[in-house]
C-alpha positions as CSV (number, residue, x, y, z in Angstrom):
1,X,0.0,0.0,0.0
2,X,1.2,3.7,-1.1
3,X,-0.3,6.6,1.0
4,X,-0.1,10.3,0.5
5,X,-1.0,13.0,1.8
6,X,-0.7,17.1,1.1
7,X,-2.5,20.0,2.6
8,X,-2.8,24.0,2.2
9,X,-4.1,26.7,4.0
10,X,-7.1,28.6,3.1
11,X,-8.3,32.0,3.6
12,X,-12.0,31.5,4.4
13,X,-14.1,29.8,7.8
14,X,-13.9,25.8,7.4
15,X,-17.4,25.5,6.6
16,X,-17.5,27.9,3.6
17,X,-14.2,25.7,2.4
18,X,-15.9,22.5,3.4
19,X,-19.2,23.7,1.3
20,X,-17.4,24.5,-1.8
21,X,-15.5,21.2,-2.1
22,X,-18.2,19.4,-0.8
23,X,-20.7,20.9,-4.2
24,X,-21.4,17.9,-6.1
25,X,-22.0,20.0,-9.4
26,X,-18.7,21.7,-8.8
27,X,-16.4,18.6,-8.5
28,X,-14.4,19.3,-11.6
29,X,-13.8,22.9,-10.9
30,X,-11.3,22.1,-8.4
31,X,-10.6,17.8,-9.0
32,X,-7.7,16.6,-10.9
33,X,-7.8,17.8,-14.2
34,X,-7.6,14.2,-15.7
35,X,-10.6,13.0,-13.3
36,X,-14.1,13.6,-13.9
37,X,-17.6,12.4,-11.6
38,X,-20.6,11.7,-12.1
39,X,-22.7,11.7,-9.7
40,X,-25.5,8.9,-9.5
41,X,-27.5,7.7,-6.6
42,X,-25.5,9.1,-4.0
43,X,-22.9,8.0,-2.4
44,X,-22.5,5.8,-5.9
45,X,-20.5,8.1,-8.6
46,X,-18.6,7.2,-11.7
47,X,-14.9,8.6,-12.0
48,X,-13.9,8.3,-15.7
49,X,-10.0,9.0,-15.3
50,X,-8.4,10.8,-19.2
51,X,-5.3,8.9,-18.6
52,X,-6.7,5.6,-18.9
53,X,-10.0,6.2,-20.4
54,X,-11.5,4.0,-18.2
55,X,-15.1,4.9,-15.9
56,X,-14.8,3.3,-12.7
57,X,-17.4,2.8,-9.8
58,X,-16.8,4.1,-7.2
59,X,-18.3,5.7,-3.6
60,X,-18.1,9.5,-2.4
61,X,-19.4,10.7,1.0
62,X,-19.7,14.0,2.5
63,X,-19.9,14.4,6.1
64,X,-20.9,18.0,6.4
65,X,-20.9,17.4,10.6
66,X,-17.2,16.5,10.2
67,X,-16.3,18.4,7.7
68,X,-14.9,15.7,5.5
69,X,-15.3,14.3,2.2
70,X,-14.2,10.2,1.8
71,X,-13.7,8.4,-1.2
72,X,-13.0,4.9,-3.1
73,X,-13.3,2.7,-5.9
74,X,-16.6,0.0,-5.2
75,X,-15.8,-2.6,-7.3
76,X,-11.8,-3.4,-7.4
77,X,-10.8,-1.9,-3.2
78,X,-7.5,-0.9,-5.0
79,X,-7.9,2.9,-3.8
80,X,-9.5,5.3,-1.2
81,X,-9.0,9.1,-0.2
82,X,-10.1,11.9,1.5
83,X,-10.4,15.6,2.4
84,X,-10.2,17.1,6.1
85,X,-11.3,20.7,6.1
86,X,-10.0,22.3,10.0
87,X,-9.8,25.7,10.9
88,X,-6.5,27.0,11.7
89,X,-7.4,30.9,13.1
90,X,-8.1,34.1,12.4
91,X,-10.8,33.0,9.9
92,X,-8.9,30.6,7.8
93,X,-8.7,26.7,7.1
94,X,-6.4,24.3,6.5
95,X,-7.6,21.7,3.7
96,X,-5.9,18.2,4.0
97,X,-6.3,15.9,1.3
98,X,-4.9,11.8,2.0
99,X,-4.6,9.1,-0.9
100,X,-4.4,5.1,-0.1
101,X,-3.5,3.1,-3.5
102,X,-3.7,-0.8,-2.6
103,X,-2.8,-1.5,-5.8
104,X,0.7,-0.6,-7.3
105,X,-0.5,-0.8,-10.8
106,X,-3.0,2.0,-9.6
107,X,-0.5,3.7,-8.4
108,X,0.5,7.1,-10.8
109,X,3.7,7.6,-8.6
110,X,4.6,10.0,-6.4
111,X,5.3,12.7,-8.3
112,X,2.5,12.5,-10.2
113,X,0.0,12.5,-7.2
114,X,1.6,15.3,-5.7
115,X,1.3,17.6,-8.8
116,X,-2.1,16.7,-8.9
117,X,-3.1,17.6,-5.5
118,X,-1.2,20.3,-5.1
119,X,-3.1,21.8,-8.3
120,X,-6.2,20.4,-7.1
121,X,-5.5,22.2,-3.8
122,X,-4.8,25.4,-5.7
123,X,-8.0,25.4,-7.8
124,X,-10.2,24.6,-4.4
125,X,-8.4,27.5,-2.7
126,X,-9.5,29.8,-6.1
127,X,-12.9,28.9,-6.1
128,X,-13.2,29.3,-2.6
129,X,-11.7,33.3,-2.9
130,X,-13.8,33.7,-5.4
131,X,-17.2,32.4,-3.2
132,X,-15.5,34.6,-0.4
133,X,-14.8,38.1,-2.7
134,X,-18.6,37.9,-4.7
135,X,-19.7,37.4,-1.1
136,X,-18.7,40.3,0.6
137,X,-19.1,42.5,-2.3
């Protein structure tokens, strides 16, 4: 089993953080570029990943009380994830995303995972500024 994990700070109160990432019709503003989700009959979504071209089943749960997203494929087991939102102060958040690939073929290498949530991390911090400014003005 390979684990990551990457977080980033956020300039907005966890729940307005926790809200945006949690939007099911706003997944692919802030996702990997090269994933994509459907959702179905929730907590059932389909992830069609560009680099293979392959749709996979998989689960996605929001836990709005906790303030955490968790994720996984249904069918295979061979991968899980997800995203803490905690507030750090001063009206800001810290976003903390974790990845668990039980399968090395699954497995897009450490390098690769990290430039993907780091953008991913990035984009979720612009939507959330933008939320935040066309809120307050």
């Amino acid at each position: 089993m390979t684990e990551y994990e990457w977080s980033r700070a956020m300039p907005a109160q966890p729940e307005q953080v926790f809200d945006q990432a949690a939007n099911m019709g706003r997944l692919d503003a802030w996702l990997p570029n090269a994933l994509h989700v459907e959702v179905e009959e929730p907590p059932s979504v389909t992830v069609h990943e560009d680099r293979s071209g392959q749709d996979m089943p998989a689960v996605l749960r929001a836990e709005p009380d906790q303030m955490r997203l968790e994720w996984g494929t249904r069918e295979k087991g061979s991968y899980t994830g997800w995203l803490q939102v905690s507030g750090i102060g001063s009206g800001a958040s810290e976003v903390t995303v974790h990845l668990s690939f039980f399968d090395p073929g699954d497995d897009p290498g450490e390098e690769a995972v990290f430039d993907a949530l780091d953008g991913s991390l990035r984009r979720l911090e612009e939507q959330v500024r933008m939320r935040v400014d066309n809120a307050a003005g």
